[in-house]
C-alpha beads as a LAMMPS data file, in Angstrom:
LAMMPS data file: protein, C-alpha beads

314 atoms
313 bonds

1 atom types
1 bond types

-500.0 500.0 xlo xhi
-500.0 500.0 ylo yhi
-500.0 500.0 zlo zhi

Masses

1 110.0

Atoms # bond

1 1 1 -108.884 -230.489 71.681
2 1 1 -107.346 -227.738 69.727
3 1 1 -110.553 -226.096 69.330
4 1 1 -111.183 -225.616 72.614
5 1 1 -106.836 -225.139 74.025
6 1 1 -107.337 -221.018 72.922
7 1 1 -110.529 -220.610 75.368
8 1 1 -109.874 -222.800 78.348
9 1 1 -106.362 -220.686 78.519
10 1 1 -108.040 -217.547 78.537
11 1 1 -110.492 -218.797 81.129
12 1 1 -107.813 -220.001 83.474
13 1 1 -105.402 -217.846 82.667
14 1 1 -108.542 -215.125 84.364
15 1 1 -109.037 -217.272 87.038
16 1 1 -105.457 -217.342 88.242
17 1 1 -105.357 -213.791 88.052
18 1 1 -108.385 -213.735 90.361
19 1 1 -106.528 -216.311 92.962
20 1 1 -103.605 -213.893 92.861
21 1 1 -105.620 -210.893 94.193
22 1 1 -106.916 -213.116 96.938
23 1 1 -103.709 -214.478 97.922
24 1 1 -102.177 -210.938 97.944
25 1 1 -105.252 -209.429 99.628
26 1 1 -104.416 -212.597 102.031
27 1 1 -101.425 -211.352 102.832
28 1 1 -102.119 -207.715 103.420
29 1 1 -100.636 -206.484 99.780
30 1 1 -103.845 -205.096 98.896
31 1 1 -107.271 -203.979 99.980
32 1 1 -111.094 -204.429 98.815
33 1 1 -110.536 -200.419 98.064
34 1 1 -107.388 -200.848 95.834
35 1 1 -110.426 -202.254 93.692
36 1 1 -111.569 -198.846 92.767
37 1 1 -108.290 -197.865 91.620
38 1 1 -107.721 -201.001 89.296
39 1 1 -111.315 -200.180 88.083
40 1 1 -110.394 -196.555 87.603
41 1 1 -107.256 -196.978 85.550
42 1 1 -109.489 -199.602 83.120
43 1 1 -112.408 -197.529 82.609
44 1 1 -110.538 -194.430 82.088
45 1 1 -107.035 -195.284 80.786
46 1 1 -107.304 -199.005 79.220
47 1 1 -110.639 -199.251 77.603
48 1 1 -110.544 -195.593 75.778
49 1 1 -107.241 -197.418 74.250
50 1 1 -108.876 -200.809 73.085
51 1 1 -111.498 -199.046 71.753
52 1 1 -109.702 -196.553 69.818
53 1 1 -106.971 -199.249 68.963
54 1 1 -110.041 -201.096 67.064
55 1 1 -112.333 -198.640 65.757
56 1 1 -109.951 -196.659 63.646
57 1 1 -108.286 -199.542 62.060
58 1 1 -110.239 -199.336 59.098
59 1 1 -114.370 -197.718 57.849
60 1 1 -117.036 -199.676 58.876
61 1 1 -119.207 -200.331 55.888
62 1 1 -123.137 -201.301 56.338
63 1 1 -122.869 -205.139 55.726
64 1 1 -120.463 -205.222 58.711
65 1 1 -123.199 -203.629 60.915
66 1 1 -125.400 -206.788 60.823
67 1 1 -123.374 -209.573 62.813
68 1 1 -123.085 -206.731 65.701
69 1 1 -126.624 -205.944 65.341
70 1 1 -127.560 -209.289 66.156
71 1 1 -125.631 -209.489 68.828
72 1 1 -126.442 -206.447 70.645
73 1 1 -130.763 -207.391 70.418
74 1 1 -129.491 -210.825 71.806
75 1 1 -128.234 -209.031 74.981
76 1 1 -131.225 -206.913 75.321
77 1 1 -133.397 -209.294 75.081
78 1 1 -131.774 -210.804 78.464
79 1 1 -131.132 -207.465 79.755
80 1 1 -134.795 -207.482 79.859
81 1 1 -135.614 -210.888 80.653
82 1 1 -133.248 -210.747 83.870
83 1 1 -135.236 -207.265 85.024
84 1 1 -138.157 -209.151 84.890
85 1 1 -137.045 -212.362 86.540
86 1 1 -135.176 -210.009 89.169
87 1 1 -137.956 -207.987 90.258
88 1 1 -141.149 -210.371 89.706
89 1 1 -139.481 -214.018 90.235
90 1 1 -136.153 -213.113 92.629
91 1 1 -137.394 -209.903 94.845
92 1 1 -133.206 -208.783 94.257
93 1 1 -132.868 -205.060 95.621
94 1 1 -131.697 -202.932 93.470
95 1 1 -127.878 -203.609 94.204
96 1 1 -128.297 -206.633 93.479
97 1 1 -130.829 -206.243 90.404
98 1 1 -128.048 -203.882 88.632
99 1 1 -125.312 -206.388 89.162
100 1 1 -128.048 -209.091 87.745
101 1 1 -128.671 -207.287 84.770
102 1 1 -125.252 -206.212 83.572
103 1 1 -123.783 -209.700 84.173
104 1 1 -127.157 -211.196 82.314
105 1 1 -126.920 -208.775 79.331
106 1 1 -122.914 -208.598 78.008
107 1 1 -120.719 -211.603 77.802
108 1 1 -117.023 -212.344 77.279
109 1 1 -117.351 -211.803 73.473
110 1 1 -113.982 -210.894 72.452
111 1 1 -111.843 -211.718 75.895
112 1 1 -113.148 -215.588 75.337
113 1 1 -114.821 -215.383 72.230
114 1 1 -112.333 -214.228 70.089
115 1 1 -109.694 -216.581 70.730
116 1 1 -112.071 -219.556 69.806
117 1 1 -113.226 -217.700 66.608
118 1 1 -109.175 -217.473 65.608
119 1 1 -108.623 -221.078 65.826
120 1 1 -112.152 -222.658 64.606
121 1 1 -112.345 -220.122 61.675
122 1 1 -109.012 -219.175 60.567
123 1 1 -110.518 -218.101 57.162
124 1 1 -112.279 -215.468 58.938
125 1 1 -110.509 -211.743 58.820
126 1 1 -109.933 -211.629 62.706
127 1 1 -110.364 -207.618 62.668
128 1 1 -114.604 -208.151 61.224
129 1 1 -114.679 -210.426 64.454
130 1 1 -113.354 -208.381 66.529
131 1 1 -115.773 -205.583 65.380
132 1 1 -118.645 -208.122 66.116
133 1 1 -117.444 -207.986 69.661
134 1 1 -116.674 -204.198 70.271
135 1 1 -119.576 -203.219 68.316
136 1 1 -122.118 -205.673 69.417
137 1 1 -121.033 -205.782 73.144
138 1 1 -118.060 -203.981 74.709
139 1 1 -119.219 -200.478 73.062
140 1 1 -123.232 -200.943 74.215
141 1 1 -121.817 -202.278 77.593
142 1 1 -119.737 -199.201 77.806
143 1 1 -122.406 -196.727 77.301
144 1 1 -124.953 -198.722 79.117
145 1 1 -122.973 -199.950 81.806
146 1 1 -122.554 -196.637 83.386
147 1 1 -126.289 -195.733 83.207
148 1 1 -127.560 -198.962 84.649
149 1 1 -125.442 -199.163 87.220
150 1 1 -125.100 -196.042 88.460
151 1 1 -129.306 -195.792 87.830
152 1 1 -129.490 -198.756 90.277
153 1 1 -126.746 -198.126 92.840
154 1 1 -125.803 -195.704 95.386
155 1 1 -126.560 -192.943 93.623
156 1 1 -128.975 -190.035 94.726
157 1 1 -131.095 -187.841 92.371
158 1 1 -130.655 -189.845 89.358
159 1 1 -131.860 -188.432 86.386
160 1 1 -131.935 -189.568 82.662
161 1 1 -130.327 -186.366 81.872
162 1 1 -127.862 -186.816 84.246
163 1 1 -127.348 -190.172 82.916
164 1 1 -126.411 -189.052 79.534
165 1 1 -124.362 -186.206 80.226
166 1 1 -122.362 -188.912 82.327
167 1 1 -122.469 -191.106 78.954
168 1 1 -121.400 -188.058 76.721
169 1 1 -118.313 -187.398 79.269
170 1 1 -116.851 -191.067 79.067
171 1 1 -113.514 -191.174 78.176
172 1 1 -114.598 -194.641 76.558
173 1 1 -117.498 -192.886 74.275
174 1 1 -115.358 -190.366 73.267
175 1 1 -112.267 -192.856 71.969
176 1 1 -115.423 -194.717 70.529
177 1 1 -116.401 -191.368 68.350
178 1 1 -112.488 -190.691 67.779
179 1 1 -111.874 -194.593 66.975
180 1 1 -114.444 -194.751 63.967
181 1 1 -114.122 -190.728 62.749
182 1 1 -110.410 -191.856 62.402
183 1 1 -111.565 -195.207 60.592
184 1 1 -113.811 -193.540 58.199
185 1 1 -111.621 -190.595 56.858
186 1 1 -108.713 -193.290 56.425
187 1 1 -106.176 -192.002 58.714
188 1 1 -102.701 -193.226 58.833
189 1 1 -101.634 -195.170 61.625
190 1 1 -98.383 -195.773 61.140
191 1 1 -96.055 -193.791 58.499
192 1 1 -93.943 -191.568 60.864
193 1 1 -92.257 -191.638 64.740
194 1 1 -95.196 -190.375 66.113
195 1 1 -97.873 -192.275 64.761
196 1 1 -95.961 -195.262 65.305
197 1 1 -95.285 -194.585 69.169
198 1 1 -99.294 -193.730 69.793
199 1 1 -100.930 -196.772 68.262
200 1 1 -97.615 -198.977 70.094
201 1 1 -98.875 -197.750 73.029
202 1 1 -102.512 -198.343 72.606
203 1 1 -101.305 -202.065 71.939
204 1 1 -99.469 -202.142 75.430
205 1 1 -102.549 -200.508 77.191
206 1 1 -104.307 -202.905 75.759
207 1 1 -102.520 -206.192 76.754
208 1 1 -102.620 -205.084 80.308
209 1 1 -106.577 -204.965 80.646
210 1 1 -106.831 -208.818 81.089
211 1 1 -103.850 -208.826 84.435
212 1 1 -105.911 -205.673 85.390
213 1 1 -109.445 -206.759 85.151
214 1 1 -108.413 -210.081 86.915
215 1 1 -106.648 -208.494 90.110
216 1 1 -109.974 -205.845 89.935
217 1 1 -112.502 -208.781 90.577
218 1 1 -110.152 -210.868 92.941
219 1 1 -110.031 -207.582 95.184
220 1 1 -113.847 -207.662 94.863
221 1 1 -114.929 -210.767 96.230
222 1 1 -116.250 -211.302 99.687
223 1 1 -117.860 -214.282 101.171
224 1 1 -121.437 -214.607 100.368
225 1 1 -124.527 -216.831 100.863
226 1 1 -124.789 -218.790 97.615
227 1 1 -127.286 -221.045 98.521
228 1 1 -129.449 -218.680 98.925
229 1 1 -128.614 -217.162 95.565
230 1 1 -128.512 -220.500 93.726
231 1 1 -131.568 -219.810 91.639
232 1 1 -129.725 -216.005 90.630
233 1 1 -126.429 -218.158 89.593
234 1 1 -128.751 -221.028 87.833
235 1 1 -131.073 -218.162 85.725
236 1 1 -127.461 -216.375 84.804
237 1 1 -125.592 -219.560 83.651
238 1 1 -128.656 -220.601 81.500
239 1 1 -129.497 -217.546 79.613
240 1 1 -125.793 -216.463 79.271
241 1 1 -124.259 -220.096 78.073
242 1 1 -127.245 -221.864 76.791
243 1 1 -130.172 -219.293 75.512
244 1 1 -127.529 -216.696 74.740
245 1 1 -125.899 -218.944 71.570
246 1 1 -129.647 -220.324 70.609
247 1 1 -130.936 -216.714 70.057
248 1 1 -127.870 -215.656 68.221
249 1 1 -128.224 -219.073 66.091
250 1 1 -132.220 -218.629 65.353
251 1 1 -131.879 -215.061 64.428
252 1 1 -129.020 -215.170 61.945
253 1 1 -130.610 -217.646 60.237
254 1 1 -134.008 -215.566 59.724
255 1 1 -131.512 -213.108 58.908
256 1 1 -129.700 -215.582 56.291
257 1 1 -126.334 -214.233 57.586
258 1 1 -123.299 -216.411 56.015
259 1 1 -122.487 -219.751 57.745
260 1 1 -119.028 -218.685 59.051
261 1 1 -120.506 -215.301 60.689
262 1 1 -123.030 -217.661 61.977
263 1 1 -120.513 -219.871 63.655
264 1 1 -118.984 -216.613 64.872
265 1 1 -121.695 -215.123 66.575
266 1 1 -122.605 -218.498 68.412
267 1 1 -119.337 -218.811 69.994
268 1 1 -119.052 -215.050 71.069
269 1 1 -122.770 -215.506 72.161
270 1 1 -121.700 -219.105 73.922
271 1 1 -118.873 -216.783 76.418
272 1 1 -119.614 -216.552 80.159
273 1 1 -120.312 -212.943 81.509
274 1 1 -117.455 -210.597 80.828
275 1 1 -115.296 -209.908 83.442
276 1 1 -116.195 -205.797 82.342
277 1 1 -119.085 -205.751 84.059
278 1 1 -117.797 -205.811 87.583
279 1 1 -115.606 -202.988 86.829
280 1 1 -118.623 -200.883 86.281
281 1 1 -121.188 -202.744 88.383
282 1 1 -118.219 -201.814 91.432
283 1 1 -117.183 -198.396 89.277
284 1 1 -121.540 -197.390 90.388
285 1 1 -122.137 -198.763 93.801
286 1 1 -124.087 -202.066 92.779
287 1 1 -123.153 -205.611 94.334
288 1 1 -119.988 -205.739 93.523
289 1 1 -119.165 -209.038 94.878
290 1 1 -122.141 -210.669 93.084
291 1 1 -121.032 -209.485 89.988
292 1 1 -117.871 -211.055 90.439
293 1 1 -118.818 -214.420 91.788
294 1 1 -121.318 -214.500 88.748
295 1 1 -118.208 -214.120 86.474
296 1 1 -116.208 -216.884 88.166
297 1 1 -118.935 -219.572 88.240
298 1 1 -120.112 -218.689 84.887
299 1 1 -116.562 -218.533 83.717
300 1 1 -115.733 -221.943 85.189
301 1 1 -118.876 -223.498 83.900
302 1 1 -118.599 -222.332 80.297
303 1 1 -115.545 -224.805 80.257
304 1 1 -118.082 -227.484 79.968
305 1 1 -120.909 -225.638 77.368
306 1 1 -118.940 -224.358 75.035
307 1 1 -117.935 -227.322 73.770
308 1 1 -121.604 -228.275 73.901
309 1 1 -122.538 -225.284 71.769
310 1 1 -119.857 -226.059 69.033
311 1 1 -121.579 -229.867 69.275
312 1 1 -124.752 -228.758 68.969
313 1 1 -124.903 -226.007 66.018
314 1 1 -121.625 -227.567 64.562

Bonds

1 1 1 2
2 1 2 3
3 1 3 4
4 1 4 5
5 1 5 6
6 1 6 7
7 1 7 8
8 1 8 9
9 1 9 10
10 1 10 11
11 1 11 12
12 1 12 13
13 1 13 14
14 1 14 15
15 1 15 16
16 1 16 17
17 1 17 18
18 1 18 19
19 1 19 20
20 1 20 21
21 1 21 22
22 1 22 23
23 1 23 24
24 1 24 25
25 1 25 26
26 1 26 27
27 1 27 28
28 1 28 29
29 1 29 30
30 1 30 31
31 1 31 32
32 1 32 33
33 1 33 34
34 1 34 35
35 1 35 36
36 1 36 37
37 1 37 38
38 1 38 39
39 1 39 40
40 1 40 41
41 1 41 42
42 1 42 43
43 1 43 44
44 1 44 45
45 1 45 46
46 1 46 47
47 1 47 48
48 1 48 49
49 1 49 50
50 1 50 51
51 1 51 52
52 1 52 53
53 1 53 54
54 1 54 55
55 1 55 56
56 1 56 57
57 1 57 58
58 1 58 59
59 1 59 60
60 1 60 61
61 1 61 62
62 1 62 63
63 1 63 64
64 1 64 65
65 1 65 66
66 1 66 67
67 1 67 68
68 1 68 69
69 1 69 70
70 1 70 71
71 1 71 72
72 1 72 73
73 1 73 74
74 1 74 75
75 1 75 76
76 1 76 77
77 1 77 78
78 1 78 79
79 1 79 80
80 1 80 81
81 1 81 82
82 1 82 83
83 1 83 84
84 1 84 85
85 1 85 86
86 1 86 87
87 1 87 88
88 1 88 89
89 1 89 90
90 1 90 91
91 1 91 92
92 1 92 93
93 1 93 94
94 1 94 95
95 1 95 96
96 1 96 97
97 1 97 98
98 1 98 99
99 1 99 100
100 1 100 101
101 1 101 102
102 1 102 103
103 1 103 104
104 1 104 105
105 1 105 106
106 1 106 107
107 1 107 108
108 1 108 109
109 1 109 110
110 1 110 111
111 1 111 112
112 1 112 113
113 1 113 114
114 1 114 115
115 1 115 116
116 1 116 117
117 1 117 118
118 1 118 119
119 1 119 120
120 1 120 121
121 1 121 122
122 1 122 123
123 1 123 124
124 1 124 125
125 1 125 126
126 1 126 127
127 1 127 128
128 1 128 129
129 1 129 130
130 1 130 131
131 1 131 132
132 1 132 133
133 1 133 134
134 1 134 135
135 1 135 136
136 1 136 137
137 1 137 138
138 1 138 139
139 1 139 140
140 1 140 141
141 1 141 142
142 1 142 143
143 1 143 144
144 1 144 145
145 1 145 146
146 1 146 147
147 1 147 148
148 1 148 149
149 1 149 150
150 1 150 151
151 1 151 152
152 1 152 153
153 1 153 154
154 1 154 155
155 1 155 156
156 1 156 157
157 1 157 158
158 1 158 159
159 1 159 160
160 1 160 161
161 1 161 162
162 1 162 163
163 1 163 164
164 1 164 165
165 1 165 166
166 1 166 167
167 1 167 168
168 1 168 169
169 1 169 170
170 1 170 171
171 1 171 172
172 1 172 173
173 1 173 174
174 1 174 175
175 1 175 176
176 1 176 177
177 1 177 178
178 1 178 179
179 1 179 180
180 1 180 181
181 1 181 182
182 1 182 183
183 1 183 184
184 1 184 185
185 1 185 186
186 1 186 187
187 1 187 188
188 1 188 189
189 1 189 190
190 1 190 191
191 1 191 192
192 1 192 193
193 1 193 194
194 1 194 195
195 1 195 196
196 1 196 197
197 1 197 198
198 1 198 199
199 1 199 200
200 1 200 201
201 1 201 202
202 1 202 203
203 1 203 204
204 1 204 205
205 1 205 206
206 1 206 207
207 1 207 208
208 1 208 209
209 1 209 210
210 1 210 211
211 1 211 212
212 1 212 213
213 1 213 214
214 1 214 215
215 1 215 216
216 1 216 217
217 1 217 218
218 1 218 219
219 1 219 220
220 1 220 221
221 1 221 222
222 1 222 223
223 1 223 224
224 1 224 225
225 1 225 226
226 1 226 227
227 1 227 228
228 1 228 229
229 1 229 230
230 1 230 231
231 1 231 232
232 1 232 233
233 1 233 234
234 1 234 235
235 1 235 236
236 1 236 237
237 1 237 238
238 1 238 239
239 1 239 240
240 1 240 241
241 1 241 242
242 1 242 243
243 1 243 244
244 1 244 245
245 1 245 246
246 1 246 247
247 1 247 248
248 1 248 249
249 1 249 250
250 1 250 251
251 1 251 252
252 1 252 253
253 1 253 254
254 1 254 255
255 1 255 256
256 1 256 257
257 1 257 258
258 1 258 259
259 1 259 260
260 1 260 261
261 1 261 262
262 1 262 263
263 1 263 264
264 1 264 265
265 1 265 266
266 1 266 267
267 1 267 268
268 1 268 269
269 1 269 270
270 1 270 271
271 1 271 272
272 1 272 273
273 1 273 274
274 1 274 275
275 1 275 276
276 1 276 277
277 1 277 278
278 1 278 279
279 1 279 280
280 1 280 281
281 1 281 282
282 1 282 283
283 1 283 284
284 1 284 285
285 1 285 286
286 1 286 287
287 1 287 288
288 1 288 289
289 1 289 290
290 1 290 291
291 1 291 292
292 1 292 293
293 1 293 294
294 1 294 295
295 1 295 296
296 1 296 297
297 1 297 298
298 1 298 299
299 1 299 300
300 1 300 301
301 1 301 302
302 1 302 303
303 1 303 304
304 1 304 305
305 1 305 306
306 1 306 307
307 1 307 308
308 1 308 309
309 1 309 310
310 1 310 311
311 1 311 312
312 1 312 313
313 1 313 314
């Protein structure tokens, strides 16, 4: 049971924060539109911080490049699987098929998986795991977010180019290029008054994405038809909880990746979908309230196969 304490607190600990916003929407507190603001604040405030925070704590050499690797073609590979299933099998519209493929392509690999990783692998350096998760999904979902979703939602004259200037611009892609320019030359980060206040307050900025992202998908979710959308929820919850860990396991083996980093990648793999991707999924004009409802049902339901990935890869 101690295995699994670390990631069924971060799971409900997310899920009270999302009955919160409800209860406060409830009671007239806050809005559906105070969403955008939460979601503003994280994509342009607290997620420039994490990044940063991470990136420039030390170089990243080419041996710590694989792990991420892995897991980054593990979420394209359902990026593309859920386009095709979306537009061939489900007939989605495109708000919905941008919501579909976000939540489908980028799970909770260092809000859930992390956690998991600390306890079942204590031998592990925590910071190399972390890098597995920023590396292999939070950075790719942060460049990629914003062009898939705002390619697929309410957004007229799309162009690629437009699409990577908007990339370029981030906030979050330029702390990215700061974070590992900062890593690589060796820069202090503590040492003097200064230095100590800015990366103190990148820690605080930090701690308050989990309270924020919870509130920002509680605000976000409306009432919707889910029996008609139980085959979306069924073809999400199997790829991201079940197929998810099975790639990750199959390819770091043909890989011959060492058995710890192994174990590693299959529990980041084994997270339900980030909570991230509403923020941008709302952030571009796709279904906002799918997004969210596919976090909470595949959060809730990961209670039950993580354990079953740990069982069966061991």
């Amino acid at each position: 049971m101690e295995l699994y304490t670390p990631i069924i607190e971060a799971m409900l600990l997310l899920v009270l924060l999302i009955s919160a916003a409800l209860m406060l929407r409830a009671a007239g507190a806050l809005t559906e539109e105070h969403a955008d603001v939460f979601s503003r604040v994280i994509t342009l405030l607290v997620l420039p911080a994490l990044v940063f925070n991470h990136l420039s704590a030390h170089p990243i050499s080419a041996d710590m490049l694989q792990a991420p690797t892995m897991l980054f073609i593990s979420g394209l590979i359902l990026m593309v699987l859920a386009w095709s299933v979306g537009t061939r099998v489900l007939h989605l519209g495109r708000l919905q098929l941008g919501a579909l493929i976000l939540c489908t392509g980028f799970g909770a690999a260092t809000l859930v998986g992390i956690p998991l990783v600390e306890i079942a692998h204590p031998e592990l350096d925590l910071q190399e795991s972390i890098l597995i998760g920023v590396l292999g999904v939070e950075l790719p979902l942060f460049i990629l977010g914003p062009l898939i979703a705002s390619y697929y939602g309410r957004r007229e004259g799309f162009s690629l180019g437009a699409g990577a200037l908007l990339i370029l611009r981030s906030p979050i892609v330029l702390a990215a290029i700061a974070g590992i320019l900062w890593g690589q030359f060796g820069l202090p980060r503590d040492g003097n008054l200064a230095l100590g206040t800015l990366f103190l307050t990148l820690d605080h900025l930090e701690a308050a994405l989990l309270p924020l992202v919870g509130l920002a998908i509680g605000l976000m979710i409306r009432p919707i038809a889910v029996h008609n959308l139980l085959p979306l929820f069924a073809f999400v919850a199997a790829v991201q909880l079940v197929l998810q860990p099975v790639l990750l396991a199959i390819g770091s083996w043909l890989w011959s990746l060492p058995a710890s980093i192994i174990a590693t990648l299959i529990l980041q793999g084994a997270a339900p979908v980030t909570a991230l991707s509403a923020i941008f999924v709302r952030q571009y004009g796709c279904d906002g309230a799918l997004a969210a409802s596919l976090i909470l049902f595949t959060t809730l339901l990961s209670l039950i196969t993580i354990p079953l990935m740990v069982i069966a890869f061991g």
